[in-house]
N, C-alpha and C positions, 0 to 999 in steps of 0.2 A: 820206630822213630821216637826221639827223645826233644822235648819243648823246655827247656831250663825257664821261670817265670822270676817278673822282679819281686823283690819284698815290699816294692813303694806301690805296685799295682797290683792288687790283690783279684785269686780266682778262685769261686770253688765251683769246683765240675758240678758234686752233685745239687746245689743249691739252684743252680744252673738247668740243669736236665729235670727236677722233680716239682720247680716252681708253673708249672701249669701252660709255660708259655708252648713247648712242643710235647708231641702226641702219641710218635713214633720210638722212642726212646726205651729201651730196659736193660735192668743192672741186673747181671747171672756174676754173682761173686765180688770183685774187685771190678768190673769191667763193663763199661756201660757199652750196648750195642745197638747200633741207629743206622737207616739207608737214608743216605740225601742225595737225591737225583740217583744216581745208578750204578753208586757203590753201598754197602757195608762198611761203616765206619766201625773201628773197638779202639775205646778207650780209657784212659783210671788215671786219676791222680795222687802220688805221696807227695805231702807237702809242697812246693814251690815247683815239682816235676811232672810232667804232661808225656805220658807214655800211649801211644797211639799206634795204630795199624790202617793202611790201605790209604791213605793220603797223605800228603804234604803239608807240610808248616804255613803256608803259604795260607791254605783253604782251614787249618786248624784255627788260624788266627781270624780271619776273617767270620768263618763259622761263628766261631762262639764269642768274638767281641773282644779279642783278647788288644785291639786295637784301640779301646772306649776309655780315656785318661779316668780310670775310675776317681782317685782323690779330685780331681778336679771336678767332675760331675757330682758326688757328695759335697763338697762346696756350695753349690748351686741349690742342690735339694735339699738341704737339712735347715729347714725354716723353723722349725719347730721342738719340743720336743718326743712328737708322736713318732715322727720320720727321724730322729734320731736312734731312737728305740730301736725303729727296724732296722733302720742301716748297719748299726754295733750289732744285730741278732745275723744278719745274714748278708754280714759283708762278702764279699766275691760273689755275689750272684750277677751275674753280664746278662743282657739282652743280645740274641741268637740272632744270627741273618740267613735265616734258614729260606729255603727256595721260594720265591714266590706264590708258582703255580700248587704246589701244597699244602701250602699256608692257608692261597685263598680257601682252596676247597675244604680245607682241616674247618677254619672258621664259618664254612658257610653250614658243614653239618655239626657246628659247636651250639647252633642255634637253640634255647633251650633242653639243652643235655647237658650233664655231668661228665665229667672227663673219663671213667669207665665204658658209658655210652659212644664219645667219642673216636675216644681207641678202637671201640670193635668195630665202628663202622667204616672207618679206614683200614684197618687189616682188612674187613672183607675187599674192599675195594680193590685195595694192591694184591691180594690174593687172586683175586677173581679175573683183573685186568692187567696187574702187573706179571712183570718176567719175575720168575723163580732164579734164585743165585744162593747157591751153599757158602758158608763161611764158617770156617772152626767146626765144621761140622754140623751145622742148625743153618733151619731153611729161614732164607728172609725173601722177600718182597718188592720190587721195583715200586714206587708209585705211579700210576699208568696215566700215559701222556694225554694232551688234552685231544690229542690226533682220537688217540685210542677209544676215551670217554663221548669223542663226537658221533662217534657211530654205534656206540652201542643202544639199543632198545631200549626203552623205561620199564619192562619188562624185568630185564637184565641185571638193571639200578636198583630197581624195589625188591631184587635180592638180598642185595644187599642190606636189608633195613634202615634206608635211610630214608622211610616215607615220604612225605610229603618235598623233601629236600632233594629227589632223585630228580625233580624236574628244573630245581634250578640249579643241580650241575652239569645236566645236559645242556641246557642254554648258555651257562658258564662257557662248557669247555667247547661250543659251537663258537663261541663269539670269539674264544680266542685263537680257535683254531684257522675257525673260514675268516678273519677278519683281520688278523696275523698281528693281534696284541700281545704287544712285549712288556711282558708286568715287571720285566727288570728294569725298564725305561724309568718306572717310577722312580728309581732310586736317584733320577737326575731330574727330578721336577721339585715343584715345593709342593709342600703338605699339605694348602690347600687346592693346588691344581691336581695331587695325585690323589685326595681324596674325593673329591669332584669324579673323579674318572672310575673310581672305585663302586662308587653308587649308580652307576649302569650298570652293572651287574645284575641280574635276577637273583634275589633272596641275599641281595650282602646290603643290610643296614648301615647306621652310623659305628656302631661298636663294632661289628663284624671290620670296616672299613678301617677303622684306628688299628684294630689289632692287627690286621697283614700289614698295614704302613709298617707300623712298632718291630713286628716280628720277622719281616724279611727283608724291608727296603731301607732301616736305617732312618726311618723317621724317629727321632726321640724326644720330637716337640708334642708326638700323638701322647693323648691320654685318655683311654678307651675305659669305658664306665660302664660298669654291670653290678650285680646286685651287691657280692661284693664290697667297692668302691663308693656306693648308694651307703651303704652301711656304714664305711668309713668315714664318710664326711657327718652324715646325720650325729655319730660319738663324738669326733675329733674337731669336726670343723664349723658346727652351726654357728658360729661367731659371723662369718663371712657371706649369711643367707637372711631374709628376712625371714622373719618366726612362722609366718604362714606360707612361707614357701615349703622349709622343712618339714610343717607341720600336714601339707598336704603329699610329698612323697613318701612320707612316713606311713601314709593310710594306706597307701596300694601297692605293687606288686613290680610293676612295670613304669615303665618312663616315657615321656611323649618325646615325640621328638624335640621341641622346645625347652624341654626341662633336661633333657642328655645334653643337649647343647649346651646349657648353661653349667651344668656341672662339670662339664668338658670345658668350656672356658675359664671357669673357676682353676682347674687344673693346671691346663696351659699357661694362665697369666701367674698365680702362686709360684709354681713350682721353674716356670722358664723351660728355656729349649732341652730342659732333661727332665720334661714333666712324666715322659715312660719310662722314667728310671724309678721315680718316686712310685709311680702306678704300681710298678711290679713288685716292688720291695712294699710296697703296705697290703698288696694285695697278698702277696706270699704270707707276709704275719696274719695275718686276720684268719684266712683259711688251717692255719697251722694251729690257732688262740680254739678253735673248736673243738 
């Protein structure tokens, strides 16, 4: 299936699929290959044309944001000229609305890991509990449902290496299975009633909580802070802190919650309701600047 794209709204796949925001994703050639809920997706971009397999345009557009009036949201965020830089370096990067339920779980074993760490401990997951499905010839992976995750053993979990985090996605996926939470629901609350709701979770913090808003529900007011972001403002932005504010996040490591708050609303009120657009795009540069 063939996606013809505007020249007034710009995409680029891989900017898209390598900016950190999903886990599941890799390019074999011209052709990125990803399962979202319970298919194998394949797809590649030439220039303004979106050439894809096993879905519909429907769930292509939706997926990857091809819905997000980019010129208009660049409007809104380019305050500056730091966030101009990034926006000119990787224009068509979209924010994903990728499943909820493995969103949450991506981000609850994101928790101090690197995105190599990540990825393995989600294949082991979907290997180990998901269905097996051939495509093009290469075995992919279901990501296993929360039904699935609810009865498995913590035994089972800390196969997987996912230490100390095996037990708060058994809790996770009990809560939302026996208690019949619809993490799609969120996409029809506001951001801070679904983020309130988010922080019942066992082991999903405030950043953990901004990032499934950001990455699956279409919240684009979130602006999820990690160390990253911490970095980016201490360079770009201490104009807008007092001096021993920056001068004591600067000494340590980690954030309280108090001070993520604040640099989270620094965010949200700068940047406005496309403060996850700015997030992604400075975060994508900075990581890249290494």
């Amino acid at each position: 299936m063939e996606l013809q794209l505007s020249n007034l709204c710009p995409f680029n796949l891989d900017f898209t699929l390598s900016c950190g925001q999903a886990f599941r994703w890799d390019k074999r050639g011209e052709w990125w290959y990803g399962v979202v809920r319970e298919k194998v997706f394949k797809i590649r971009q030439s220039g303004n044309k979106l050439e894809f397999e096993n879905a519909d345009i429907s769930f292509a557009k939706d997926y990857f944001g091809l819905r997000d009036d980019l010129p208009e949201i660049f409007s809104h965020i380019t305050k500056d000229k730091h966030i101009k830089a990034t926006v000119k370096k990787f224009k068509g990067l979209r924010i994903l609305r990728q499943d909820p339920w493995e969103c949450l779980i991506s981000y609850i074993c994101a928790t101090y890991k690197n995105i190599p760490a990540i990825r393995q401990m989600l294949f082991n997951l979907s290997k180990k509990f998901g269905d097996k499905t051939v495509f093009d010839g290469l075995d992919f992976y279901t990501f296993p449902t929360p039904a699935k995750l609810a009865e498995v053993n913590m035994k089972e979990l800390a196969e997987c290496g996912l230490g100390y985090r095996a037990r708060y996605i058994s809790e996770t996926a009990k809560m939302v299975h026996e208690n019949g939470f619809r993490l799609e629901d969120l996409r029809k609350t506001s951001y801070e009633k679904a983020r309130k709701e988010m922080l019942d979770f066992l082991g999903v913090g405030l950043k953990a909580a901004d990032c499934v808003l950001l990455f699956s529900s279409g919240k684009l007011e979130a602006f999820p802070v990690d160390v990253w972001i911490k970095r980016i403002i201490i360079k770009h932005y201490t104009s807008h802190f007092p001096t021993e504010f920056i001068m004591k996040i600067s000494s340590k490591s980690s954030l309280t919650n108090s001070e993520y708050e604040r640099l989270n609303l620094f965010g949200r009120r700068y940047f406005g309701n496309y403060a996850g657009y700015a997030q992604e795009y400075l975060y994508h540069f900075e990581r890249t600047q290494c």
